[in-house]
C-alpha positions, -999 to +999 in steps of 0.1 A: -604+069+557-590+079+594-604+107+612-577+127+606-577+124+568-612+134+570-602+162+588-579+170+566-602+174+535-627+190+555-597+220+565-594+221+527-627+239+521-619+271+502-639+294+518-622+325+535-636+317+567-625+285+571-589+296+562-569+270+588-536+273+598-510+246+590-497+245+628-534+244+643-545+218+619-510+201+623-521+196+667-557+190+655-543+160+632-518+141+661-552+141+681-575+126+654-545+099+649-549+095+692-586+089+688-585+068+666-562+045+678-582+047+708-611+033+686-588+006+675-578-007+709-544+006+706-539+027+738-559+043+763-560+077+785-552+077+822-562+111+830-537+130+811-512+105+800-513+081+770-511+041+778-504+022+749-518-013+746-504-045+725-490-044+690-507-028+667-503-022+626-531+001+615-537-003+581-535+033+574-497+041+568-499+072+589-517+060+614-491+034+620-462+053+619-483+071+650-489+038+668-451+035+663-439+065+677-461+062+707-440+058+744-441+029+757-420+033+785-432+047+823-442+076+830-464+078+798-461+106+775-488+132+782-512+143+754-500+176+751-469+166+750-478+143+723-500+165+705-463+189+699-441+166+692-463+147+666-477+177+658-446+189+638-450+194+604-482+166+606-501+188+579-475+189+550-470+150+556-506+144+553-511+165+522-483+146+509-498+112+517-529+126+499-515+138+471-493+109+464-535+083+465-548+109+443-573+124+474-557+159+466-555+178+434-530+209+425-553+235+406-543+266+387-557+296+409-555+321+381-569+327+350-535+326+333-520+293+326-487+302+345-506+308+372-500+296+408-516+260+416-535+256+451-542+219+465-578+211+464-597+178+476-603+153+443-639+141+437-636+108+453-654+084+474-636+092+505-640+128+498-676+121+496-669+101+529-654+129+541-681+151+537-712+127+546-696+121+580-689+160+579-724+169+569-740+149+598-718+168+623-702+134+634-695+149+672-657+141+670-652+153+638-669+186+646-650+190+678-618+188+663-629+208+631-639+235+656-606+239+675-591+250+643-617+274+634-640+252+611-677+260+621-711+243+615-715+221+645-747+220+663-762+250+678-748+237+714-715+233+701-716+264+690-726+286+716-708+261+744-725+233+767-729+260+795-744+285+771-720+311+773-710+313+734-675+300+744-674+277+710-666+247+733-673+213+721-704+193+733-687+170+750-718+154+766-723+141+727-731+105+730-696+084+727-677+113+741-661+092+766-634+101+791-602+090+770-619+113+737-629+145+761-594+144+775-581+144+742-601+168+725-598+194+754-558+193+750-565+200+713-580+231+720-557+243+750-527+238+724-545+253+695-546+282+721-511+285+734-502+281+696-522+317+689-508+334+722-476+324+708-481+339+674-498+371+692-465+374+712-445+372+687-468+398+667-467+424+697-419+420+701-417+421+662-443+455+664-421+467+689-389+463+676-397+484+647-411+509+664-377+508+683-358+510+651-385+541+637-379+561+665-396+586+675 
């Protein structure tokens, strides 16, 4: 299973608190595809722009289509930049991938048999994969699971590297190199513009109908 497949299944955890969003999850996924095609030799990070490298067909069928759509023209796409316009819809296309290998379920979520059906990880191996590699807070998978709101890292990831409670990742983790930080770190700054966005939008649509209330 790829990173972002574990991720995935990991998002899927029932609980109200770990309620994610499909558009933050959707940025968190096009990064776990980045780092692990970093992993696989398939590009690299030059500050904040993505290099690829040779050829490369990733046996994952999502994955590939990522190494596919990568630029491989000057001036490299940035990772933000990349993060968006992968980013679109990436959730619904990985639930669909998972759905269609048996990794997700659809459950009745009522006790009436006409109920509504929710999507819910199988009981699989790489469920169980999912969930070791979640379980011993695997530092990129726990960075990424924490920009969209999933808690349960380590105590420094929790309360931030400096101390401050900020939630940041620890990104002096061992095998947090340069090319993973950089990544990471956009994840987060686009998880954030994503909720400023949404609060925005919040605050015109409150006003509007206050305008259309009147006094």
């Amino acid at each position: 299973m790829t990173t972002a497949k574990d991720l995935f299944i990991i998002a899927m955890d029932p609980r109200p608190e770990r309620s994610v969003g499909q558009g933050d999850l959707s940025l968190a996924l096009a990064g776990a595809e980045l780092i692990d095609l970093i992993d696989a030799g398939a590009l690299t990070v030059d500050e904040d722009r993505i290099v690829p490298g040779g050829p490369s067909t990733p046996r994952d069928g999502l994955l590939g289509e990522a190494a596919a759509l990568l630029t491989r023209q000057q001036p490299y796409e940035r990772i933000e930049d990349w993060l968006w316009r992968r980013g679109r819809d990436l959730s619904a296309a990985y639930q669909a991938a998972l759905e269609e290998t048996g990794e997700l379920t659809r459950e009745r979520s009522g006790l009436l048999s006409f109920g509504s059906k929710r999507v819910a990880p199988a009981d699989t191996p790489a469920r169980r994969g999912a969930a070791e590699r979640w379980e011993a807070r695997e530092p990129v998978l726990a960075a990424l699971a924490s920009a969209v709101g999933v808690e349960g890292g380590r105590p420094e990831e929790e309360t931030g590297t400096d101390g401050t409670g900020t939630g940041e990742p620890g990104f002096d983790e061992p095998g947090f190199d340069d090319a993973v930080t950089a990544v990471v770190t956009a994840v987060h700054d686009a998880v954030m513009e994503l909720e400023a966005v949404r609060q925005r939008r919040t605050i015109e649509n409150s006003a509007f109908a206050n305008l259309w209330r009147g006094p």
